[in-house]
PDB file with one MODEL, atoms N, CA, C and O in Angstrom:
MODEL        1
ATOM      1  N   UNK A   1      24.690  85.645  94.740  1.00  0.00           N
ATOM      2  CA  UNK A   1      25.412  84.733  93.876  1.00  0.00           C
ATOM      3  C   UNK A   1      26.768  84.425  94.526  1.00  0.00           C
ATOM      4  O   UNK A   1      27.680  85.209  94.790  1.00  0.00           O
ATOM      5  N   UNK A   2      26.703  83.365  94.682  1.00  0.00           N
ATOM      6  CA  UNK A   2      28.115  82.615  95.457  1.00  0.00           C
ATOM      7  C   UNK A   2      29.800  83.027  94.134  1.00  0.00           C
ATOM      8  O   UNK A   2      29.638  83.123  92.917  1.00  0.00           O
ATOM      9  N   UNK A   3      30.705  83.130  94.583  1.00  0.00           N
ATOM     10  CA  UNK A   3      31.968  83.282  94.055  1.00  0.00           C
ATOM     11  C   UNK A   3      32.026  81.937  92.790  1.00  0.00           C
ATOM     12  O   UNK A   3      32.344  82.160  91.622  1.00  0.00           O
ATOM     13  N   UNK A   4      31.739  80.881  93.198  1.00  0.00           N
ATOM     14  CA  UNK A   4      31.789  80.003  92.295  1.00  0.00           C
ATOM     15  C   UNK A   4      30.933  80.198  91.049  1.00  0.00           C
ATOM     16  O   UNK A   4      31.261  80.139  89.865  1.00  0.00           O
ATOM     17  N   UNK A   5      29.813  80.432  91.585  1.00  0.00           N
ATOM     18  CA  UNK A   5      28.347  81.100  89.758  1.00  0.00           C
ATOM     19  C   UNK A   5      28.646  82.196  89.746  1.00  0.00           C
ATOM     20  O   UNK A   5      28.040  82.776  88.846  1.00  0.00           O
ATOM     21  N   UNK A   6      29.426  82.966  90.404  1.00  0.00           N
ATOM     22  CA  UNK A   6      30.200  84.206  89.130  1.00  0.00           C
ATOM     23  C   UNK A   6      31.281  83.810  88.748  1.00  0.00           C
ATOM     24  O   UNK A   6      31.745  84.440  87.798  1.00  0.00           O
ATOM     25  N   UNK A   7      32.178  82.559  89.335  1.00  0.00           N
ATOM     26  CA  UNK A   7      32.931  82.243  88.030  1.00  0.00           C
ATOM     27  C   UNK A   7      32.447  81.550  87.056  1.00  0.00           C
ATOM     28  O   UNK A   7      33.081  81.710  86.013  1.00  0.00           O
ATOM     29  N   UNK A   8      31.538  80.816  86.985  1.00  0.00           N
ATOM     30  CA  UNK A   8      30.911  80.108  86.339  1.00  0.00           C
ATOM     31  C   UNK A   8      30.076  80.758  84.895  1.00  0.00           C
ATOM     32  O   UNK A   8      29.953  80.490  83.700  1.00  0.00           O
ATOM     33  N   UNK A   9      29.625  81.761  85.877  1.00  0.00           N
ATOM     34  CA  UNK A   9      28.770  82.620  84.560  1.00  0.00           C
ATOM     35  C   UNK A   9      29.548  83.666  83.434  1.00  0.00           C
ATOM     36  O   UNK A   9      29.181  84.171  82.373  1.00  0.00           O
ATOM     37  N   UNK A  10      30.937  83.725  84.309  1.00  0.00           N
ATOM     38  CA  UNK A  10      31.743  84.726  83.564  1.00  0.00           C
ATOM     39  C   UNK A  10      32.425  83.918  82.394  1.00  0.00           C
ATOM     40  O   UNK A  10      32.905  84.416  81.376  1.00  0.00           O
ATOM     41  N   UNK A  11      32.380  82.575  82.726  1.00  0.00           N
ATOM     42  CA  UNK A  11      33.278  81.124  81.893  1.00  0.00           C
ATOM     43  C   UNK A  11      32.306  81.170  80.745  1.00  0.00           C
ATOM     44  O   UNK A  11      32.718  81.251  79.588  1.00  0.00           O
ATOM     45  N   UNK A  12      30.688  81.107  81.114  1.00  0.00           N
ATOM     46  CA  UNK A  12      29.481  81.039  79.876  1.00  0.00           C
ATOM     47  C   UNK A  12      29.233  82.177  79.096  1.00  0.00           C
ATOM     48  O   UNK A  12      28.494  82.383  78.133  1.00  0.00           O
ATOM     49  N   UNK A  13      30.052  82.896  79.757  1.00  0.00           N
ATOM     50  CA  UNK A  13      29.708  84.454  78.890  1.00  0.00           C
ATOM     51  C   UNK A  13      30.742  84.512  77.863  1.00  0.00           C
ATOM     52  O   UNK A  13      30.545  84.768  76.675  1.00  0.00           O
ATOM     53  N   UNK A  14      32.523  84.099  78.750  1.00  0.00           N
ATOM     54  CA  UNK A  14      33.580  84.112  77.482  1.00  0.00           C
ATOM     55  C   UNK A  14      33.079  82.984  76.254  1.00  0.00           C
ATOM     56  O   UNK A  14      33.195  83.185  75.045  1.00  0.00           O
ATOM     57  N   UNK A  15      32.565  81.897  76.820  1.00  0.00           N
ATOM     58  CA  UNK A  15      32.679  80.892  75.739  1.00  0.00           C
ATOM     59  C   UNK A  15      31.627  81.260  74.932  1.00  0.00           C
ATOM     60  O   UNK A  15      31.649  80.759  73.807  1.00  0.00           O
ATOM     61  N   UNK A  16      30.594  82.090  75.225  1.00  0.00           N
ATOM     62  CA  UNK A  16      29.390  82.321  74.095  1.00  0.00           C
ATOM     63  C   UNK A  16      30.173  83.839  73.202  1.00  0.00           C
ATOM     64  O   UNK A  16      29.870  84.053  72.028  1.00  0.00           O
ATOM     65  N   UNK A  17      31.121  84.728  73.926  1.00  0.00           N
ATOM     66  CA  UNK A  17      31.716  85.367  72.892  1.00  0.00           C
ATOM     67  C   UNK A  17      32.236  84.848  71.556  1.00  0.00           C
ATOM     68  O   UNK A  17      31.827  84.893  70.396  1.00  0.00           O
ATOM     69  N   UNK A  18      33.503  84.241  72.294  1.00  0.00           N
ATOM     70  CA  UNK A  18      34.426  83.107  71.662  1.00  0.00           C
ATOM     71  C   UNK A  18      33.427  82.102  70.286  1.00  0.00           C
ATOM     72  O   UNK A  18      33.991  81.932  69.205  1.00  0.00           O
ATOM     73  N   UNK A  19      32.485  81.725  70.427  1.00  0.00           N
ATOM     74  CA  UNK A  19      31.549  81.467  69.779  1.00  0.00           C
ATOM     75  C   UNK A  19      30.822  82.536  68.454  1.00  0.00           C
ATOM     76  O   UNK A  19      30.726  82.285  67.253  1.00  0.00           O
ATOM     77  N   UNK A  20      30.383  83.785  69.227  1.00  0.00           N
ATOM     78  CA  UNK A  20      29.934  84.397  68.388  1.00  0.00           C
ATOM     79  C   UNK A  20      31.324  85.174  67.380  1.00  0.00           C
ATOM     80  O   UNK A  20      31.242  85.625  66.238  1.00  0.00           O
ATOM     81  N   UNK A  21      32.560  85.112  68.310  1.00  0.00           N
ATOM     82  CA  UNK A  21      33.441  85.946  67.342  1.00  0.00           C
ATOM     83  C   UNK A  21      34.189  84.456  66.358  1.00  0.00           C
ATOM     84  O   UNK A  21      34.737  84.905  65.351  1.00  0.00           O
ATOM     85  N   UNK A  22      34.258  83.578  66.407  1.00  0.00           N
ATOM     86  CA  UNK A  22      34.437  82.320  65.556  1.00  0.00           C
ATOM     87  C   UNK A  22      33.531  82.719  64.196  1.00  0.00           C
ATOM     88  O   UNK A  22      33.799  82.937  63.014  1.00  0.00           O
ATOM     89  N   UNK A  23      32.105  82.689  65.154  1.00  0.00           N
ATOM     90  CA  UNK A  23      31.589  82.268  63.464  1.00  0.00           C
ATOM     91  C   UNK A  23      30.189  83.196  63.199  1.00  0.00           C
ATOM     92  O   UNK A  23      29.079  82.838  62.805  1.00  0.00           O
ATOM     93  N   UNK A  24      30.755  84.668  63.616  1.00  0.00           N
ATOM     94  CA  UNK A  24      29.975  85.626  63.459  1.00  0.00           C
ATOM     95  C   UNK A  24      31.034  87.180  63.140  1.00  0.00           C
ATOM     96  O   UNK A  24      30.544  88.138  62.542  1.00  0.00           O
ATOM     97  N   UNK A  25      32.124  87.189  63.520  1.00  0.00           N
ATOM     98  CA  UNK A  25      32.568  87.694  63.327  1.00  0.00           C
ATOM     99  C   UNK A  25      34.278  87.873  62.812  1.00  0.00           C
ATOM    100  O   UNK A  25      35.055  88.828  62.824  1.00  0.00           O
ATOM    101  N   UNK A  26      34.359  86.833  62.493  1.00  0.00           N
ATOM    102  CA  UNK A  26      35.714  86.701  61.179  1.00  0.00           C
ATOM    103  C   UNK A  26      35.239  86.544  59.694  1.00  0.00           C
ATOM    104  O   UNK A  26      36.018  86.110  58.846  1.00  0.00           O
ATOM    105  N   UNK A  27      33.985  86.893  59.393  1.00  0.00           N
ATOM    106  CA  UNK A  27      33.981  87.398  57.983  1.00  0.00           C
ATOM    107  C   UNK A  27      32.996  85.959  57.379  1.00  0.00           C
ATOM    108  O   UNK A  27      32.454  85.072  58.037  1.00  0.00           O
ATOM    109  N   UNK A  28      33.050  86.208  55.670  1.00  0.00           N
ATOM    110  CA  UNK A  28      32.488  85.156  55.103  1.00  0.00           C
ATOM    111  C   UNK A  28      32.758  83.761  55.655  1.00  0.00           C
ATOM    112  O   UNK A  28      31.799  82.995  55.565  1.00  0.00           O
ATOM    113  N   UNK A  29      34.266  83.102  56.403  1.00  0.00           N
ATOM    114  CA  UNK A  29      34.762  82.113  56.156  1.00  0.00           C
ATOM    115  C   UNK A  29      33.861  81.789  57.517  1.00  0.00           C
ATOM    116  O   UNK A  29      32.738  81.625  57.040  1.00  0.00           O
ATOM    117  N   UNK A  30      33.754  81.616  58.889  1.00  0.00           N
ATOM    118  CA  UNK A  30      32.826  81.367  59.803  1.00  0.00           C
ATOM    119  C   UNK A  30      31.640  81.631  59.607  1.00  0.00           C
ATOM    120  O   UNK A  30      30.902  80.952  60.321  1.00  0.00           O
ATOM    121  N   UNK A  31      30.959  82.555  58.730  1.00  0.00           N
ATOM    122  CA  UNK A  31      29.456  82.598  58.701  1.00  0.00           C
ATOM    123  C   UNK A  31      29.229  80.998  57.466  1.00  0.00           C
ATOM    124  O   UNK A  31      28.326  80.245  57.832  1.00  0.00           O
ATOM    125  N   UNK A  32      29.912  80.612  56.293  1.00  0.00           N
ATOM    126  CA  UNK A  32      30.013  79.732  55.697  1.00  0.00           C
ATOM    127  C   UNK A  32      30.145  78.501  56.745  1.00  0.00           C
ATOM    128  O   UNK A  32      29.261  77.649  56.664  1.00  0.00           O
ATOM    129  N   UNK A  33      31.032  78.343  57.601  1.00  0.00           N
ATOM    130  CA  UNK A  33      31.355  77.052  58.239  1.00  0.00           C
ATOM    131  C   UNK A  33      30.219  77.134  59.116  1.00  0.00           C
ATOM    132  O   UNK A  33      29.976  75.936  59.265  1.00  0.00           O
ATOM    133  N   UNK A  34      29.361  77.754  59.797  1.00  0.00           N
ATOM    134  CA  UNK A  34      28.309  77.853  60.861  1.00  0.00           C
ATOM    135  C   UNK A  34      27.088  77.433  59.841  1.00  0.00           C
ATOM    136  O   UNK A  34      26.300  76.540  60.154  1.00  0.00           O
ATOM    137  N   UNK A  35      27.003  78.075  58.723  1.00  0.00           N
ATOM    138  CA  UNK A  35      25.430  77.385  58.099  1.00  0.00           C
ATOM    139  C   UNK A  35      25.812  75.898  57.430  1.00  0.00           C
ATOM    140  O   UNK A  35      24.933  75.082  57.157  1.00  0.00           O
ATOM    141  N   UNK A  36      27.271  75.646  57.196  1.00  0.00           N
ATOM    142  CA  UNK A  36      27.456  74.350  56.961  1.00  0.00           C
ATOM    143  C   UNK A  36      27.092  73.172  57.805  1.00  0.00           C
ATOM    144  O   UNK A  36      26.694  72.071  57.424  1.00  0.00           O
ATOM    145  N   UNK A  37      27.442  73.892  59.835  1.00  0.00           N
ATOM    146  CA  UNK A  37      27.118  72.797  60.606  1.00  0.00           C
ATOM    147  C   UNK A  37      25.798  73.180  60.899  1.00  0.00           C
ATOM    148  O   UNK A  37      25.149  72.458  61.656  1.00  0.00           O
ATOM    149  N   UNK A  38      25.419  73.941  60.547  1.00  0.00           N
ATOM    150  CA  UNK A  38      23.424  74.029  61.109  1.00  0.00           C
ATOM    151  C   UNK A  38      22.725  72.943  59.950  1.00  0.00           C
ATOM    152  O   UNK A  38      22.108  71.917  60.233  1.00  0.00           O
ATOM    153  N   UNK A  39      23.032  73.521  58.447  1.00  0.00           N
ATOM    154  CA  UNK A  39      22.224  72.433  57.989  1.00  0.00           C
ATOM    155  C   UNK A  39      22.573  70.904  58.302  1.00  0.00           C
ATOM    156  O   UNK A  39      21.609  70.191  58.580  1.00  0.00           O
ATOM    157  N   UNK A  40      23.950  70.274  58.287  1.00  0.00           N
ATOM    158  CA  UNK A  40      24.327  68.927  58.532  1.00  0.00           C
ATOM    159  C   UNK A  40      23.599  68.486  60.070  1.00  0.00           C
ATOM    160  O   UNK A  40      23.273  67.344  60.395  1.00  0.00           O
ATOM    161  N   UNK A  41      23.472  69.597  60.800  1.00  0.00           N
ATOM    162  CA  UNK A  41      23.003  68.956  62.152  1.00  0.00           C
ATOM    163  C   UNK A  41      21.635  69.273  62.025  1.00  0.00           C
ATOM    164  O   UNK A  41      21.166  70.002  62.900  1.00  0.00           O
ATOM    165  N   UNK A  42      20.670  68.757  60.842  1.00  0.00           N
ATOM    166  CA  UNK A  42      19.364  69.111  60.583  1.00  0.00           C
ATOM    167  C   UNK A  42      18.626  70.170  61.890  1.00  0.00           C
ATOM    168  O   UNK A  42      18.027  69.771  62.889  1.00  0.00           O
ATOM    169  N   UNK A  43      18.797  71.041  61.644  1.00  0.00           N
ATOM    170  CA  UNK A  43      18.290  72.556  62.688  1.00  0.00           C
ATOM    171  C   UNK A  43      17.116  72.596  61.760  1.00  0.00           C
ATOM    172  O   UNK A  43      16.018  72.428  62.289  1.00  0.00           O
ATOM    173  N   UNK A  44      17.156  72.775  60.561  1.00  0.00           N
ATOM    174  CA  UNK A  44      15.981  73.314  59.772  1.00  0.00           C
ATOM    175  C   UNK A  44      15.207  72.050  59.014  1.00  0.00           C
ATOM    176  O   UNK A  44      14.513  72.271  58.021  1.00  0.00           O
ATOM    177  N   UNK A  45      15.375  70.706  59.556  1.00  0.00           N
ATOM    178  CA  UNK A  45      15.473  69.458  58.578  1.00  0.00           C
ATOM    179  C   UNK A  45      14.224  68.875  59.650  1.00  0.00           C
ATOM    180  O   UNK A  45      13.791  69.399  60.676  1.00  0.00           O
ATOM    181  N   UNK A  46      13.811  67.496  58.936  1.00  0.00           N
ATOM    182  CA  UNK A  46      13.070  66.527  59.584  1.00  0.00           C
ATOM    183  C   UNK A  46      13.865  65.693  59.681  1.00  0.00           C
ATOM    184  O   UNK A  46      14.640  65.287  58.816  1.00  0.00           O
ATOM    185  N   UNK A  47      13.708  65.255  61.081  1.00  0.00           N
ATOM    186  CA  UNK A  47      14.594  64.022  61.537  1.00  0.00           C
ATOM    187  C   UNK A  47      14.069  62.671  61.936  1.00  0.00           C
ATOM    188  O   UNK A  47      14.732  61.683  62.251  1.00  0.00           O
ATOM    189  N   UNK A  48      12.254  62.854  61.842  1.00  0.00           N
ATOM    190  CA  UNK A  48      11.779  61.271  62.016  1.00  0.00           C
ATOM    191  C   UNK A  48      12.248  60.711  61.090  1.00  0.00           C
ATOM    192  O   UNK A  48      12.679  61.191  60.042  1.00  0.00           O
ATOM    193  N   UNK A  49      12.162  59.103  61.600  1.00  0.00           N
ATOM    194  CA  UNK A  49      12.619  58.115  60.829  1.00  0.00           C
ATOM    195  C   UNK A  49      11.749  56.988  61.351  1.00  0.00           C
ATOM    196  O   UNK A  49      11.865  56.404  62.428  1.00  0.00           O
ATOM    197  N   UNK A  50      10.703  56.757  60.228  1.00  0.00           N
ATOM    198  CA  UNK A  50       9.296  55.955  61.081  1.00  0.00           C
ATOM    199  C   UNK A  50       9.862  54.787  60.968  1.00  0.00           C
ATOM    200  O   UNK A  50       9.215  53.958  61.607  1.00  0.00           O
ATOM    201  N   UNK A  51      11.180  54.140  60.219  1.00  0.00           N
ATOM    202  CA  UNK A  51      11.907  53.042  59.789  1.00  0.00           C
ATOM    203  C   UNK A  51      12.963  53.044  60.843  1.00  0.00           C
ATOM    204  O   UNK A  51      13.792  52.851  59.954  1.00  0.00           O
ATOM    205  N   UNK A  52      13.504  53.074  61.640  1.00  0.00           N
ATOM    206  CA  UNK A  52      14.544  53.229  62.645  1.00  0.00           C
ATOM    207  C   UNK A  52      14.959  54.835  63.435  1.00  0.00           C
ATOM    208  O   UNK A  52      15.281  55.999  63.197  1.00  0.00           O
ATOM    209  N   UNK A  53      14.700  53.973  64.391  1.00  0.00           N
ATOM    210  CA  UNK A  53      14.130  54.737  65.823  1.00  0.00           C
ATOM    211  C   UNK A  53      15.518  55.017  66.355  1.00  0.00           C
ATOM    212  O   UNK A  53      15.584  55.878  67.232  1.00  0.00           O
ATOM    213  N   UNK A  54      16.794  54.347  65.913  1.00  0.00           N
ATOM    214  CA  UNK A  54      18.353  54.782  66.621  1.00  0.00           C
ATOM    215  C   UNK A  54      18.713  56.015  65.416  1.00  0.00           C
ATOM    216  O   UNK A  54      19.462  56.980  65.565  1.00  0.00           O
ATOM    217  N   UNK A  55      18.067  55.705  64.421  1.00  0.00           N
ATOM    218  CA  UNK A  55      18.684  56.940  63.455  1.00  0.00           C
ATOM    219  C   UNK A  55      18.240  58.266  63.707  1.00  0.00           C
ATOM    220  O   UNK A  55      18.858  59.331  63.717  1.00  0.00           O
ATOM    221  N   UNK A  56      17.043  57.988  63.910  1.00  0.00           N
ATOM    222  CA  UNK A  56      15.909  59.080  64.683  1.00  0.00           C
ATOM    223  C   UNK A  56      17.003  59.838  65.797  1.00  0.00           C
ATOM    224  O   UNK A  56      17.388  60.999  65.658  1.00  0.00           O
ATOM    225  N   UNK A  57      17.251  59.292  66.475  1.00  0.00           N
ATOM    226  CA  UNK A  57      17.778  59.654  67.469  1.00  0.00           C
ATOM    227  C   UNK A  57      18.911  60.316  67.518  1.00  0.00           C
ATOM    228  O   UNK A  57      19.257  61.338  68.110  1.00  0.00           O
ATOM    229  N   UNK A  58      19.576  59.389  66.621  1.00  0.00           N
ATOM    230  CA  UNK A  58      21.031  60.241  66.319  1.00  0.00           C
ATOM    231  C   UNK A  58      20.961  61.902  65.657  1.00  0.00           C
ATOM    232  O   UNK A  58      21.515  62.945  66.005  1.00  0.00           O
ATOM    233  N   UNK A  59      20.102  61.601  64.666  1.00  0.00           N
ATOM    234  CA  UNK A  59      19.657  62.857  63.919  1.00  0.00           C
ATOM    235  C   UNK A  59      19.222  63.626  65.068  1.00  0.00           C
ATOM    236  O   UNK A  59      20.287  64.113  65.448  1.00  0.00           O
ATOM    237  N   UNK A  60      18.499  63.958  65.702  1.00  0.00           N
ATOM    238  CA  UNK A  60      18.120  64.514  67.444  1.00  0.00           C
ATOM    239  C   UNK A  60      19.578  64.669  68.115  1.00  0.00           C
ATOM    240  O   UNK A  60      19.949  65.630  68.790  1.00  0.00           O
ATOM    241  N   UNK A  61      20.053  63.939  67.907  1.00  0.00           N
ATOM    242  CA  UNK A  61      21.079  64.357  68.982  1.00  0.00           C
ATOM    243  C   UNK A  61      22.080  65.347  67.899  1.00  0.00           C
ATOM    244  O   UNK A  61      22.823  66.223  68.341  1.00  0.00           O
ATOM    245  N   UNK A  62      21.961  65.061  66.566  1.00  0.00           N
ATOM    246  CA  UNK A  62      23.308  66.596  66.254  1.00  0.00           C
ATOM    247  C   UNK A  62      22.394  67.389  65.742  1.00  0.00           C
ATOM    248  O   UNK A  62      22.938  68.159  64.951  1.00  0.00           O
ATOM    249  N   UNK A  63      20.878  67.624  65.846  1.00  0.00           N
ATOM    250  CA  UNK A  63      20.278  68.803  65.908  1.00  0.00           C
ATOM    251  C   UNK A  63      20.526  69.433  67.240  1.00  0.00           C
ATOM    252  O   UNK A  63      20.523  70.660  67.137  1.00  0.00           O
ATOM    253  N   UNK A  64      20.775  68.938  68.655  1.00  0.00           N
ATOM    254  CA  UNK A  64      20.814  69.202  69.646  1.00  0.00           C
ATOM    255  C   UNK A  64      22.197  69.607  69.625  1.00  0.00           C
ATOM    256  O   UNK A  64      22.243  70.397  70.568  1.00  0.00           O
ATOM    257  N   UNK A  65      23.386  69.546  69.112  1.00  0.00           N
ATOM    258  CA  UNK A  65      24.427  70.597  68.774  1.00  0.00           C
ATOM    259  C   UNK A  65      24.260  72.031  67.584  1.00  0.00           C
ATOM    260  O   UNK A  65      24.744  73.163  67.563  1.00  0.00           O
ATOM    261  N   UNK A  66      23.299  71.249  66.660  1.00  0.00           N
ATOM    262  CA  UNK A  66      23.427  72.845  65.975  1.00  0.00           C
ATOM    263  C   UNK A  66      22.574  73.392  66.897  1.00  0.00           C
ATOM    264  O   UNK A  66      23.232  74.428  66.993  1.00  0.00           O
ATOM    265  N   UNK A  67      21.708  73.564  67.620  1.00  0.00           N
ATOM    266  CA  UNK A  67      20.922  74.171  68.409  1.00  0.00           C
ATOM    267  C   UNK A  67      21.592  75.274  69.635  1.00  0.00           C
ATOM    268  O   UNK A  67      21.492  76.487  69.821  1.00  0.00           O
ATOM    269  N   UNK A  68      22.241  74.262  70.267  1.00  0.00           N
ATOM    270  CA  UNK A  68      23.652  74.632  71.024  1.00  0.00           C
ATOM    271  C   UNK A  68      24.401  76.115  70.456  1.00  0.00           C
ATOM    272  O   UNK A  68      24.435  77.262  70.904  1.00  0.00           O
ATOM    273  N   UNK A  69      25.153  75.231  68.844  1.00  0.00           N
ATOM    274  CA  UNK A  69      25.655  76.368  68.614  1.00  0.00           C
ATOM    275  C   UNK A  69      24.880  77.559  68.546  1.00  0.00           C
ATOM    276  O   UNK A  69      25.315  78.613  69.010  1.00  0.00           O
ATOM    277  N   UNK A  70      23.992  77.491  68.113  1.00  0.00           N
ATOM    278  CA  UNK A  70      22.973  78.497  67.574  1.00  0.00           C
ATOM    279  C   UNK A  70      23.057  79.189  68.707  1.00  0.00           C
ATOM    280  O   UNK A  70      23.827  80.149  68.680  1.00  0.00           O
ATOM    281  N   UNK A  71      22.157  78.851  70.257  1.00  0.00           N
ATOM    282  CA  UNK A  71      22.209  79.413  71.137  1.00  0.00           C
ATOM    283  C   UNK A  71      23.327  79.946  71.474  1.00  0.00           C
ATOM    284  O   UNK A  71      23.176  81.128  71.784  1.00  0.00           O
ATOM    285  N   UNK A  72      24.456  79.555  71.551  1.00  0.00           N
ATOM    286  CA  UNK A  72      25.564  80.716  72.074  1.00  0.00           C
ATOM    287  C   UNK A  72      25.866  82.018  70.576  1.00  0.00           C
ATOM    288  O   UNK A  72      25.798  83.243  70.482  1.00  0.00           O
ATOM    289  N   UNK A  73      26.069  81.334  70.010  1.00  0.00           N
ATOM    290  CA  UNK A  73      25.664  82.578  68.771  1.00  0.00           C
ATOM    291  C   UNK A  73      24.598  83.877  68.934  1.00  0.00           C
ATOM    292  O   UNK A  73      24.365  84.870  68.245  1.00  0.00           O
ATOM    293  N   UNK A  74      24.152  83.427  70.020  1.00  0.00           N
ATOM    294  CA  UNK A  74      22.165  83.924  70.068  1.00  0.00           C
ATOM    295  C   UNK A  74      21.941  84.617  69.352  1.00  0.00           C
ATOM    296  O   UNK A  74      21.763  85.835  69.379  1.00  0.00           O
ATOM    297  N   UNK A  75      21.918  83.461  68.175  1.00  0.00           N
ATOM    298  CA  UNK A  75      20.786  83.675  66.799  1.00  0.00           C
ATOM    299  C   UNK A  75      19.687  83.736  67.307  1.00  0.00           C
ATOM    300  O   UNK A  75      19.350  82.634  67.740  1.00  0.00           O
ATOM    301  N   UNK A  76      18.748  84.732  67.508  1.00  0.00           N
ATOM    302  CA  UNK A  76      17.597  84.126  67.830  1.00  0.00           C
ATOM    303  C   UNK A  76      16.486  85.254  66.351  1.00  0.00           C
ATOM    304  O   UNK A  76      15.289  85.423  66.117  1.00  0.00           O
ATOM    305  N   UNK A  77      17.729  85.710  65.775  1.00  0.00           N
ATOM    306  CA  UNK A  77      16.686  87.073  64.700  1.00  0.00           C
ATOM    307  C   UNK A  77      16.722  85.777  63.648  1.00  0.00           C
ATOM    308  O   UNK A  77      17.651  85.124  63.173  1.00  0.00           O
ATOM    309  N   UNK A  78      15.005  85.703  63.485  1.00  0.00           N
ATOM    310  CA  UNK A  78      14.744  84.885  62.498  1.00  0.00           C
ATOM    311  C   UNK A  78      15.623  85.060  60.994  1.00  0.00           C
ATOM    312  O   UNK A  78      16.173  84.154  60.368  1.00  0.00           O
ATOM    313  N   UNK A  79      15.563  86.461  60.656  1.00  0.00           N
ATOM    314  CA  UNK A  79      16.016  86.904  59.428  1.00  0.00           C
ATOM    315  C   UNK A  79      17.326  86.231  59.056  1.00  0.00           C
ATOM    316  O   UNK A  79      17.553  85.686  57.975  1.00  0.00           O
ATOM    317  N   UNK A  80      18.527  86.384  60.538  1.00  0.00           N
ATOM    318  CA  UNK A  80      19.720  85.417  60.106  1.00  0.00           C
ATOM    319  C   UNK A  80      19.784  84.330  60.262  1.00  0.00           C
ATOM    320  O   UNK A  80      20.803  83.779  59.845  1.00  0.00           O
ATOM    321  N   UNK A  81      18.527  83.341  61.065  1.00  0.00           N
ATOM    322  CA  UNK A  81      18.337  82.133  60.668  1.00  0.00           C
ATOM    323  C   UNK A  81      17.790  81.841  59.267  1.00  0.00           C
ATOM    324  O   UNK A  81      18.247  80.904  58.612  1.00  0.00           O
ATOM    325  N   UNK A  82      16.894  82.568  58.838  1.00  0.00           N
ATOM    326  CA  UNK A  82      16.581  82.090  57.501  1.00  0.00           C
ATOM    327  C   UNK A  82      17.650  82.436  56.600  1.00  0.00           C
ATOM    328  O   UNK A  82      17.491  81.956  55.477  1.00  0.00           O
ATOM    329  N   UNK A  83      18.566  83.043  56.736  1.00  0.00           N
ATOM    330  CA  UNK A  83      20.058  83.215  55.677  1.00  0.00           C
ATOM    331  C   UNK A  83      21.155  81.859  55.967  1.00  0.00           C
ATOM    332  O   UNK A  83      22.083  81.880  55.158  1.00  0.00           O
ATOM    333  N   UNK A  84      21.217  80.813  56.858  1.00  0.00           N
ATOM    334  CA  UNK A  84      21.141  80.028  57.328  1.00  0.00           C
ATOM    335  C   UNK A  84      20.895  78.790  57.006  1.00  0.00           C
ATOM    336  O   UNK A  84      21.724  77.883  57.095  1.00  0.00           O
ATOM    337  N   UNK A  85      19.490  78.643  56.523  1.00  0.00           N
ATOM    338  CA  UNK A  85      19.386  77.525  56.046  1.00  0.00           C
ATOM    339  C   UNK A  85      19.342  77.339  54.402  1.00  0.00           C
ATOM    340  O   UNK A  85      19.030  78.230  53.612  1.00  0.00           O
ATOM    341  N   UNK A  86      19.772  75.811  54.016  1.00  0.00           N
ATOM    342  CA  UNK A  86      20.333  75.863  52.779  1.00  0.00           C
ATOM    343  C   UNK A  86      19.110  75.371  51.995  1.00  0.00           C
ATOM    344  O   UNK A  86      18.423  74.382  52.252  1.00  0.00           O
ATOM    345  N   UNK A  87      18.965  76.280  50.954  1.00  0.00           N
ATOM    346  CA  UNK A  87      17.708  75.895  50.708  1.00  0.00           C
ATOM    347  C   UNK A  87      17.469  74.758  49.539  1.00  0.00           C
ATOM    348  O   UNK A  87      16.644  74.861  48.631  1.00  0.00           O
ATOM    349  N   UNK A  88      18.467  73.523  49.779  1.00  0.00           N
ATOM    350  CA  UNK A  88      17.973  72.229  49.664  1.00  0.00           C
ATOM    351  C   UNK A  88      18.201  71.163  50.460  1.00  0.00           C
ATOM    352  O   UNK A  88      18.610  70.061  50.094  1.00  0.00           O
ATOM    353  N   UNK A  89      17.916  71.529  51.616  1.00  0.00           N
ATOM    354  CA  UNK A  89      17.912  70.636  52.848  1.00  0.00           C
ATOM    355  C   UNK A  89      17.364  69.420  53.070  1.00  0.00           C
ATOM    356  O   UNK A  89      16.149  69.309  53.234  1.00  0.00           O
ATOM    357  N   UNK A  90      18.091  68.500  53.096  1.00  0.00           N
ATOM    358  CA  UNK A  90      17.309  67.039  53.234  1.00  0.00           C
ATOM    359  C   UNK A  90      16.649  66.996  54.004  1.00  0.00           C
ATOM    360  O   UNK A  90      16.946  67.412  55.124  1.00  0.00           O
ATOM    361  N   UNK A  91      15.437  66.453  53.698  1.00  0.00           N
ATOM    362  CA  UNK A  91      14.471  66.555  54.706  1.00  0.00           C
ATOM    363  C   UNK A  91      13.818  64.815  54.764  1.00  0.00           C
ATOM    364  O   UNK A  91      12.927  64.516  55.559  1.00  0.00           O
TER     365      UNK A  91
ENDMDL
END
């Protein structure tokens, strides 16, 4: 590994801390603001739109940030994804 992808990887490691201590570990108020942007960025939602294909898309593209967040969070234990989603999610 070249000097540059260990700085690089050490940059992806602080920013996925920085991430998980935001909104995993300052208490109710970040675990609240993190399932606020998962459901708005339909993570757990349907995003076709057989009526417009740019809305479609858009919806895709801020699932592709809650996803993001998610991944540096690495949520990946179903159990705290399903605490997560709000269970009246537009779908």
């Amino acid at each position: 590994m070249t000097p540059e992808e260990q700085k690089q990887k050490l940059e992806r490691e602080q920013l996925s801390r920085s991430f998980k201590k935001v909104f995993l570990q300052t208490g109710p108020d970040g675990q609240l603001v993190l399932k606020e942007l998962v459901n708005r960025c339909h993570v757990f939602g349907i995003t076709f739109n057989a009526h417009n294909a740019k809305l479609q898309d858009f919806a895709e593209g801020e699932r592709n940030i809650g996803n993001y967040i998610l991944a540096q969070c690495e949520m990946q234990d179903i159990e705290k994804l399903k605490q997560l989603q709000s269970p009246k999610e537009d779908q």
